[in-house]
C-alpha positions as a Markdown table, in Angstrom:
| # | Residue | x | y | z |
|---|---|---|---|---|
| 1 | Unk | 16.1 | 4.2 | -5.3 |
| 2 | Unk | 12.7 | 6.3 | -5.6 |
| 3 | Unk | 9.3 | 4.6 | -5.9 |
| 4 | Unk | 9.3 | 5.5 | -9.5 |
| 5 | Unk | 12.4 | 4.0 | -10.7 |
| 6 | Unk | 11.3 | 0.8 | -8.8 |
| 7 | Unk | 8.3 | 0.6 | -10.7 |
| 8 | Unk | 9.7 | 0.4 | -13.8 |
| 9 | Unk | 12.0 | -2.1 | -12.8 |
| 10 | Unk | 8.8 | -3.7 | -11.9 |
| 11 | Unk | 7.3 | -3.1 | -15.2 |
| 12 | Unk | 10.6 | -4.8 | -16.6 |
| 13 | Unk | 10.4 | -7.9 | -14.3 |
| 14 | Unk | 6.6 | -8.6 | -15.3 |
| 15 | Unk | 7.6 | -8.7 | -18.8 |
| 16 | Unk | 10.3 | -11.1 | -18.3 |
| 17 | Unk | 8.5 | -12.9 | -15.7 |
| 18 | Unk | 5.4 | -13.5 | -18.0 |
| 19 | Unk | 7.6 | -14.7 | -20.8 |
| 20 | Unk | 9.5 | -17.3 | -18.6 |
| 21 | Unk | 5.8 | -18.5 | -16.7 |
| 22 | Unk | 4.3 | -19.0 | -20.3 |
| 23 | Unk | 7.3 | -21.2 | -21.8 |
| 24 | Unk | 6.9 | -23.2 | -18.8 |
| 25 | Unk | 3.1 | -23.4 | -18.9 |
| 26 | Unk | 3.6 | -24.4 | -22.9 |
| 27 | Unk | 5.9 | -27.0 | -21.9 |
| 28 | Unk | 4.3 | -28.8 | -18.7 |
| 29 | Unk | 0.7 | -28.1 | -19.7 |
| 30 | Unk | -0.1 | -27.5 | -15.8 |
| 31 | Unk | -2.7 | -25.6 | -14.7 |
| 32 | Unk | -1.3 | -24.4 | -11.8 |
| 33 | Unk | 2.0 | -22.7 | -14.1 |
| 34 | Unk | -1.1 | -21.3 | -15.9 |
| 35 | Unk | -2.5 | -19.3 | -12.9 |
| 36 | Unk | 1.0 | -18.5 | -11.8 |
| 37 | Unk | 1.6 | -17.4 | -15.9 |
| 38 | Unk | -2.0 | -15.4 | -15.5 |
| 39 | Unk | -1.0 | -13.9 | -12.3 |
| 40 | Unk | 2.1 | -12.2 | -14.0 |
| 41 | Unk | 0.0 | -10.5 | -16.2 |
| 42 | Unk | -1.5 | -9.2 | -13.5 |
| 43 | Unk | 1.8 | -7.9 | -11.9 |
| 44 | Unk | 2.8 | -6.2 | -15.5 |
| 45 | Unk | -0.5 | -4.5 | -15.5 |
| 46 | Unk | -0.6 | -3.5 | -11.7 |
| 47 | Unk | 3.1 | -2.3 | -12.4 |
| 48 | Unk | 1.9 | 0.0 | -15.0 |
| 49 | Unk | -0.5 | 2.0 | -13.4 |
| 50 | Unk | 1.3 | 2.0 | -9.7 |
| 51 | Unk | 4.2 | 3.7 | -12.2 |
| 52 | Unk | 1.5 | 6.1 | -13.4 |
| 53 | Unk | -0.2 | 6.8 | -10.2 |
| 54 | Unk | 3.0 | 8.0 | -8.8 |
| 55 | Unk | 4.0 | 10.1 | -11.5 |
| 56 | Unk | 0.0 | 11.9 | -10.7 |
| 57 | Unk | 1.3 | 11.6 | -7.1 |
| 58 | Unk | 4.0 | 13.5 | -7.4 |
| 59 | Unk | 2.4 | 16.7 | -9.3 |
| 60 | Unk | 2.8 | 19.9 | -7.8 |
| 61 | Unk | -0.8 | 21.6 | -5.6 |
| 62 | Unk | -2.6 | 23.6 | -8.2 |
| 63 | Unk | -5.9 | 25.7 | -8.4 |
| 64 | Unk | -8.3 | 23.0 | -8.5 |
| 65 | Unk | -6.1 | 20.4 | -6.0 |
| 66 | Unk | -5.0 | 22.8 | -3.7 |
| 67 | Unk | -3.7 | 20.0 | -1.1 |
| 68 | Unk | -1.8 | 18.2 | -4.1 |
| 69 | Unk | -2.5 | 14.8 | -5.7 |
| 70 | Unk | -1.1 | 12.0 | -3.1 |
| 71 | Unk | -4.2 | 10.4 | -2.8 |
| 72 | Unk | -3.8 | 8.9 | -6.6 |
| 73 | Unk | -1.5 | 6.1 | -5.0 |
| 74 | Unk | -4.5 | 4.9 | -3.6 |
| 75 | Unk | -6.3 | 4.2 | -6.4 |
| 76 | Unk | -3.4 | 2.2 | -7.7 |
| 77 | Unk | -3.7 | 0.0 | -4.7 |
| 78 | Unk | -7.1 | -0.4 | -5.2 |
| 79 | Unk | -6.6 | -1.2 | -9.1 |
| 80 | Unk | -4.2 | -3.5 | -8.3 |
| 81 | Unk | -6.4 | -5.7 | -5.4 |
| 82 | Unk | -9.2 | -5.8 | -8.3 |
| 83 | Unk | -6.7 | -7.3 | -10.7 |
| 84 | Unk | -5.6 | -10.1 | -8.3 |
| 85 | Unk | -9.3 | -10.7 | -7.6 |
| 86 | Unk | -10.1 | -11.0 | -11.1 |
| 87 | Unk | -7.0 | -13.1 | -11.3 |
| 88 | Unk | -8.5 | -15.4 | -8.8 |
| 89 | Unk | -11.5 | -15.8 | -10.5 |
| 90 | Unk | -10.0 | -17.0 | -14.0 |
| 91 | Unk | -7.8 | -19.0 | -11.8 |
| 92 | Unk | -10.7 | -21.0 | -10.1 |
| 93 | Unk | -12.5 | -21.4 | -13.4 |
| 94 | Unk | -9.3 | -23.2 | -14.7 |
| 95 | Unk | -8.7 | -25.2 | -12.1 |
| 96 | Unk | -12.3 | -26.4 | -11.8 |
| 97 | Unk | -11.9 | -27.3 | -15.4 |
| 98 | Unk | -8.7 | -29.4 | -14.9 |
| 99 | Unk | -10.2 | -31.3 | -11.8 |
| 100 | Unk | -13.4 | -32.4 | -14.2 |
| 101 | Unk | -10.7 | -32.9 | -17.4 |
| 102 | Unk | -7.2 | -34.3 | -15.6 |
| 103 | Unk | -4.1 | -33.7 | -18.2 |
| 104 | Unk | -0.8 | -35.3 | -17.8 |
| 105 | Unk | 2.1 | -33.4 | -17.0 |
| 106 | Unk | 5.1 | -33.2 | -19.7 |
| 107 | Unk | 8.4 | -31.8 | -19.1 |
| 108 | Unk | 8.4 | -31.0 | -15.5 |
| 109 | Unk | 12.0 | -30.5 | -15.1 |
| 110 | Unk | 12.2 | -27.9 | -17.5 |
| 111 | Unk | 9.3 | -26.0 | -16.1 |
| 112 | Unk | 10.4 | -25.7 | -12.8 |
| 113 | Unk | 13.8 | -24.8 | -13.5 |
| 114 | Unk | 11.7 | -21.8 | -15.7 |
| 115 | Unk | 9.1 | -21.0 | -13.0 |
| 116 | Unk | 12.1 | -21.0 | -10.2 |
| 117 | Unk | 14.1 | -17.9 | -11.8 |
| 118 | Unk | 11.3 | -15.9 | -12.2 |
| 119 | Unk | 10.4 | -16.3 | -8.9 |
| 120 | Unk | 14.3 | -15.3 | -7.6 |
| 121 | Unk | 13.4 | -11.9 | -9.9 |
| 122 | Unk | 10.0 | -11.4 | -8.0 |
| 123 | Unk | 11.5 | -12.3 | -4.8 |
| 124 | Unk | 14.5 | -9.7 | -5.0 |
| 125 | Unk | 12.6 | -6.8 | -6.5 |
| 126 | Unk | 9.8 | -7.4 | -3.8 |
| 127 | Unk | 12.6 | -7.1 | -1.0 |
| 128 | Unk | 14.1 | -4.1 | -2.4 |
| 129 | Unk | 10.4 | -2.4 | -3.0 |
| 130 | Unk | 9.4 | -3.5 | 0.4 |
| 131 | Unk | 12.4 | -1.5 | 2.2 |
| 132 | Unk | 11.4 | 1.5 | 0.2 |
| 133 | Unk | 8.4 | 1.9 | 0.6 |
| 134 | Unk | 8.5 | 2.3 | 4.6 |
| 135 | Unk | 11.5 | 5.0 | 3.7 |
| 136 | Unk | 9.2 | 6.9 | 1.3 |
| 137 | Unk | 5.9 | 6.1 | 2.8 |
| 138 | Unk | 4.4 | 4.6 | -0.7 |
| 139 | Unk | 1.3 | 3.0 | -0.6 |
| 140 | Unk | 1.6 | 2.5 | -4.2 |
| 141 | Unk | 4.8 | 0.6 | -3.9 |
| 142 | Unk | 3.7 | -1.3 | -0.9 |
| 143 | Unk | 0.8 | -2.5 | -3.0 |
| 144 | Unk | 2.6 | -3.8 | -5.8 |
| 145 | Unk | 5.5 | -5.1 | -3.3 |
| 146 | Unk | 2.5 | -7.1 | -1.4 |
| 147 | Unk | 1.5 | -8.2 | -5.2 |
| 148 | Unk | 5.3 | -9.5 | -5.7 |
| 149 | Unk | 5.4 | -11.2 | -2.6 |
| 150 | Unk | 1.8 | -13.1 | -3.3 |
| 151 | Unk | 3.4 | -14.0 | -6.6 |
| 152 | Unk | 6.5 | -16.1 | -5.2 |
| 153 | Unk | 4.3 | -17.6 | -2.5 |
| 154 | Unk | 2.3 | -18.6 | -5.8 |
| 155 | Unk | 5.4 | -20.3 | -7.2 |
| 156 | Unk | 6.1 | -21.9 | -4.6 |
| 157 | Unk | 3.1 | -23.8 | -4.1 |
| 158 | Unk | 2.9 | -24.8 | -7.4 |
| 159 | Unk | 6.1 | -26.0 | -7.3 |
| 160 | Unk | 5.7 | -28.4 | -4.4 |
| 161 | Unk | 2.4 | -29.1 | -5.9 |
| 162 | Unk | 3.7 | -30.4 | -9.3 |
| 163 | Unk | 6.7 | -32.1 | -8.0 |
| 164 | Unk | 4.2 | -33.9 | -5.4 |
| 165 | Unk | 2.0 | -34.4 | -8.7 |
| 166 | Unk | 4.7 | -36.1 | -10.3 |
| 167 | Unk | 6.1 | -38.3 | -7.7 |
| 168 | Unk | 2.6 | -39.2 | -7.0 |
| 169 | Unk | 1.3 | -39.7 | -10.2 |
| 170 | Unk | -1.8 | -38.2 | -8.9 |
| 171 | Unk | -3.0 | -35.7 | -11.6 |
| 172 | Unk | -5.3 | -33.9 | -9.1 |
| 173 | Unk | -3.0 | -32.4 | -7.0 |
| 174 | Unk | -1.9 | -30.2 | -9.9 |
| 175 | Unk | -5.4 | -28.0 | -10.1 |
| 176 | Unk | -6.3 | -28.7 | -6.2 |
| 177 | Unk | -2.6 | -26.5 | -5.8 |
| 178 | Unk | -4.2 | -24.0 | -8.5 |
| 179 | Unk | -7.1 | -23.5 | -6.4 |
| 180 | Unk | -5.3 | -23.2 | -3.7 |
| 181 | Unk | -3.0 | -20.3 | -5.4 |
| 182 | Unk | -6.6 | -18.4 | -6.0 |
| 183 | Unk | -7.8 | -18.6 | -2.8 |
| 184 | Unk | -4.4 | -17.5 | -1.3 |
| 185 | Unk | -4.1 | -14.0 | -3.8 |
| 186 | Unk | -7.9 | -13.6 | -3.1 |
| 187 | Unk | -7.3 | -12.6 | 0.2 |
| 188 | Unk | -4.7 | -9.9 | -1.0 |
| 189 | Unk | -6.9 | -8.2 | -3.4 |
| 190 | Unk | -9.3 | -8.3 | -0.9 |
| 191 | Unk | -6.9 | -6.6 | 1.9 |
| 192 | Unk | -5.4 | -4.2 | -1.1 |
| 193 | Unk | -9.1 | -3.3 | -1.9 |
| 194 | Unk | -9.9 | -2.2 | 1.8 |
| 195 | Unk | -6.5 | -0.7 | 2.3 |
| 196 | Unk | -7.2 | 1.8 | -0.9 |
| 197 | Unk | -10.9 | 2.3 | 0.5 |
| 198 | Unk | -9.4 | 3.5 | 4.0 |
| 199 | Unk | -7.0 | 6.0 | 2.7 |
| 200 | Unk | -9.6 | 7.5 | 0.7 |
| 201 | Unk | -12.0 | 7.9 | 3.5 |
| 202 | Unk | -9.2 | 10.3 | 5.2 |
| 203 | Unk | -8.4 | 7.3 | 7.5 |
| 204 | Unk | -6.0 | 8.7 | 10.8 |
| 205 | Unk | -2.5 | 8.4 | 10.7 |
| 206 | Unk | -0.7 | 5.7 | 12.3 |
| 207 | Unk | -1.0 | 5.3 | 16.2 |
| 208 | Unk | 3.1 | 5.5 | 16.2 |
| 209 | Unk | 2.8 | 9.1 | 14.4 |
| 210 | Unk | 0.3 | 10.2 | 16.5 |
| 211 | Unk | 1.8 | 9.6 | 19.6 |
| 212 | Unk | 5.1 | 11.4 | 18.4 |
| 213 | Unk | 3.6 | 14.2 | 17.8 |
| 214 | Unk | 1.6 | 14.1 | 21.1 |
| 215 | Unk | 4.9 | 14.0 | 22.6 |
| 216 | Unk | 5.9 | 17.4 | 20.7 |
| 217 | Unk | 3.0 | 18.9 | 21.6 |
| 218 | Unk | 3.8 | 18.0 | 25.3 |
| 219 | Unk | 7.2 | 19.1 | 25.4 |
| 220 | Unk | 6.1 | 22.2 | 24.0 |
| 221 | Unk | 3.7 | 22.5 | 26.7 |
| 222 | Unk | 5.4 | 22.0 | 29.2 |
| 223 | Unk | 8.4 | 24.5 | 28.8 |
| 224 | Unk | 6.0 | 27.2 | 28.6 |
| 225 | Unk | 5.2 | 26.5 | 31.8 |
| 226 | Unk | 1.3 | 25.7 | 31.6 |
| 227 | Unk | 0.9 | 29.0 | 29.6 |
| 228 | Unk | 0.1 | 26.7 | 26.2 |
| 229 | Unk | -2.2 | 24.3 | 25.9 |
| 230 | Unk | -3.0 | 22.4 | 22.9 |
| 231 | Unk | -6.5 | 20.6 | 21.9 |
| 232 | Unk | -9.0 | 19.5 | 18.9 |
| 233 | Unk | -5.9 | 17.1 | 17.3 |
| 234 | Unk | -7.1 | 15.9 | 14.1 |
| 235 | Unk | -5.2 | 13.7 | 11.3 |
| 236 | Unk | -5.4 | 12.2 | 8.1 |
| 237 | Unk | -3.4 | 10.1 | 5.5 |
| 238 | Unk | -3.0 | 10.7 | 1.9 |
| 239 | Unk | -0.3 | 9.4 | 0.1 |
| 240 | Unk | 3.4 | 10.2 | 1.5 |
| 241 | Unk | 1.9 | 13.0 | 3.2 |
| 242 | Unk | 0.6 | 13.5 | 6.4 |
| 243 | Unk | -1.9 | 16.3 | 7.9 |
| 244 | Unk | -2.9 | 17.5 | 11.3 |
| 245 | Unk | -4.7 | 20.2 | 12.3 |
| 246 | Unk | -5.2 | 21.5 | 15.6 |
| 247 | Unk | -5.6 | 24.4 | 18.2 |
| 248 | Unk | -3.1 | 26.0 | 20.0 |
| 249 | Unk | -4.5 | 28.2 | 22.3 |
| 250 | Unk | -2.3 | 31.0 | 24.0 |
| 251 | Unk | -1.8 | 34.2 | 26.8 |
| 252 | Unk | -4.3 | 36.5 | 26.0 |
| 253 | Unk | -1.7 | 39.3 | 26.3 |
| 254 | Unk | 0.5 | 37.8 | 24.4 |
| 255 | Unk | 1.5 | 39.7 | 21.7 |
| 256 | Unk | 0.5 | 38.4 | 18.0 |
| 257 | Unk | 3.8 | 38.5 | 17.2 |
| 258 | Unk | 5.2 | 36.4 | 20.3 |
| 259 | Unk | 2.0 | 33.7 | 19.2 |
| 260 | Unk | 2.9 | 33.7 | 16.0 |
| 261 | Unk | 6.9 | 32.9 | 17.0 |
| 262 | Unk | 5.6 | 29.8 | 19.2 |
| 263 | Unk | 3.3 | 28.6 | 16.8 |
| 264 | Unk | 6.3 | 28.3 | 14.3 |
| 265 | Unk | 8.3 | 26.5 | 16.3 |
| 266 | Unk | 5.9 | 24.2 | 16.9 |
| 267 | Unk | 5.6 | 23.7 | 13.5 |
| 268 | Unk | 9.1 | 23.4 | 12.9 |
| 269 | Unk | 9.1 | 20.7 | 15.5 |
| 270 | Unk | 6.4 | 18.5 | 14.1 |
| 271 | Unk | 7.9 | 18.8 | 10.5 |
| 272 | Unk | 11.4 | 17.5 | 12.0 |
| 273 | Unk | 10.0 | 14.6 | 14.2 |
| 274 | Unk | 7.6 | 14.0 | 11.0 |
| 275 | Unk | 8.7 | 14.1 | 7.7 |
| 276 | Unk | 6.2 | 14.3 | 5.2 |
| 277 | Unk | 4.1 | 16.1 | 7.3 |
| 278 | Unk | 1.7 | 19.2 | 6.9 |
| 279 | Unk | 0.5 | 21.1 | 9.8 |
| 280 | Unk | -2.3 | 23.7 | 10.5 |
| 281 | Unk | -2.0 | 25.3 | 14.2 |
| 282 | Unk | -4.9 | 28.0 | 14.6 |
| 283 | Unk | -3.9 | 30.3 | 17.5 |
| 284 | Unk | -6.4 | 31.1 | 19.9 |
| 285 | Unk | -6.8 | 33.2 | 23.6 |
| 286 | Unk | -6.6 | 30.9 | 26.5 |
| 287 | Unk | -10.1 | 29.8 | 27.2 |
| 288 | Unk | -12.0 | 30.8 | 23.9 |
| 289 | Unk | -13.3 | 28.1 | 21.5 |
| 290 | Unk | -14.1 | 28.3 | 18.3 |
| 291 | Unk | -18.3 | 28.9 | 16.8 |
| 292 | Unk | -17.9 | 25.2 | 15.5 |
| 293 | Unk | -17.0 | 23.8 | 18.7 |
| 294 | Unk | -19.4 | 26.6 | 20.5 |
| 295 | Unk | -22.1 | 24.6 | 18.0 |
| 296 | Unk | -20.3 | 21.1 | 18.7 |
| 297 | Unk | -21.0 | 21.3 | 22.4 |
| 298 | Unk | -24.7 | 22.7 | 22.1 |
| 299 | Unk | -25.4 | 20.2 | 19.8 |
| 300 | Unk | -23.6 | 17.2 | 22.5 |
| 301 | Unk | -25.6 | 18.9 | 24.9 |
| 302 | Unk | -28.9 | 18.1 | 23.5 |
């Protein structure tokens, strides 16, 4: 299934998520079903804009983004951390309420049972989303899977929390769970928020990736007898896709033709062993260096 379709099965699970958290928020009166209620919101809203972030994702290069629009799946993670921190915060401010005011709890059965099949929906669709993401290398379905997963952990807790509350009778341990919910889906904005600010700052691609297309570059090496040598390997995420860029330097009698025949099977390699991936190769004559790294060394050198 692709990204896209998940996240509007997403969008659909919010909705019916947030209608099933509320009825059993209405009928327990218990803060923690609250934040987990206010925390669906969140989900539908994060849903909506992952959804819209990959459709951007997903647009064809053009004149004025000539390397495409992948990084806009970024942004939806980012969007989607700053949600569950806001979430957080309302969450808190509840709770802290409820610990000065204790309510009892009405109709726990009832709420529980509601509160348990919407977490089965979050729990399934994060599974699914989780699987697809690696296959499609989505950082905006990996963000709103992480926000799924947070949710259910959230049920759970306020689950044991409210059936501890009620065997207990102790009315505290209803908002002390709540607070513990907020503290929990704190932490994963927090890590969504960093996540999106990496990949916007052109972070590297993964160690894994880099090392199998060190091993390309090796093999490449190698059966040309010592007459290639590759150098300057630089990368960077964005989206699905993957760049690199680096220098393949070649026989200076070689013909342009013959360099140009290498260089595109090195290319071809990569884009096999990588999917996804974008390479830029620069031929040069063994034992030239480009005026940047002419510039790079003098300035090193100083």
């Amino acid at each position: 299934m692709t990204p896209g379709n998940l996240l509007r099965a997403s969008v659909v699970v919010a909705g019916l998520t947030i209608v099933l958290k509320t009825l059993a928020w209405w009928v327990t009166d218990s803060v923690g079903l609250l934040s987990d209620a206010l925390e669906s919101f969140v989900n539908l809203a994060g849903a909506v804009f992952a959804l819209t972030m990959v459709t951007v994702a997903r647009r064809p290069a053009d004149a004025d983004h000539p390397y495409g629009h992948h990084k806009a799946e970024y942004f939806s993670s980012g969007f989607e951390g700053i949600l569950i921190i806001g979430a957080s915060a309302a969450i808190l401010w509840a709770s802290a309420l409820r610990l000065l005011h204790p309510q009892p709890l009405e109709q726990l059965g009832w709420g529980l049972a509601l509160s348990l099949v919407s977490t089965g929906f979050n729990g399934a669709l994060a599974w699914v989303m989780f699987r697809s993401a690696r296959t499609h290398r989505s950082v905006a379905l990996e963000g709103d899977a992480r926000h799924l997963l947070t949710d259910v952990w959230t049920s759970v807790g306020v689950v044991v929390g409210l059936l501890a509350a009620g065997a207990t009778g102790w009315l505290w341990l209803d908002p002390l769970v709540a607070v513990g919910v907020a503290l929990n889906i704190l932490k994963e904005g927090v890590a969504l928020v960093w996540q999106a600010s990496q990949g916007l700052m052109d972070e590297a691609v993964e160690e894994s990736i880099l090392d199998v297309i060190q091993g390309v570059l090796q093999r490449h090496a190698q059966a040309s007898g010592g007459a290639v040598r590759f150098d300057n390997l630089g990368s960077r995420r964005a989206g699905a896709r993957s760049y690199v860029d680096l220098h393949m330097h070649v026989p200076a009698e070689w013909t342009l033709g013959r360099a140009a025949q290498a260089r595109a099977a090195v290319e071809s390699d990569l884009m096999d062993a990588v999917p996804g991936l974008r390479a830029t190769i620069e031929l040069l004559p063994v034992g030239a260096e480009t005026v940047f790294e002419q510039s790079e060394a003098e300035t090193q050198g100083n």
